[in-house]
C-alpha angles and dihedrals in degrees: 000000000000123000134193109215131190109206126196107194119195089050124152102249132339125288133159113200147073130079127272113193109212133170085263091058144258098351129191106240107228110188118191131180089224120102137238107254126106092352109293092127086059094048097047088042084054091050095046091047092048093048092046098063098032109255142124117273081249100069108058107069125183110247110177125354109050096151093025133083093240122057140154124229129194105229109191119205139087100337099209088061096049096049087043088050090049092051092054089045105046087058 
């Protein structure tokens, strides 16, 4: 299942949830500590996304955005509970 994302690096702390809407349309906020430079902010959003719904790092693959806020991941797994895990976190 694809999934636009809105990431804010240099966050506090990590936190995946809350909705961002884009031009693109309703997108899940991802905020990471990690910085964006040479993509460490991509790789720890990756990881955040993965761990939030409860995959393996290996399953969510970036699709479009990699030096952009908003991106959108492939995240490969039972579709209805990922779509049932996005609704809760767009909330």
């Amino acid at each position: 299942m694809r999934i636009l994302l809105r990431v804010k690096p240099g966050a506090s702390r990590t936190a995946v949830g809350g909705r961002y809407d884009g031009p693109s349309g309703p997108a899940l906020v991802v905020a990471v500590a990690a910085r964006a430079v040479e993509g460490q902010a991509t790789k720890a959003v990756l990881r955040a996304v993965a761990a939030e719904f409860g995959v393996r790092r290996s399953a969510v693959t970036l699709v479009r955005g990699a030096t952009s806020r908003d991106k959108l991941v492939e995240v490969e797994g039972e579709e209805n509970d990922i779509r049932a895990r996005l609704e809760r976190l767009l909330d």
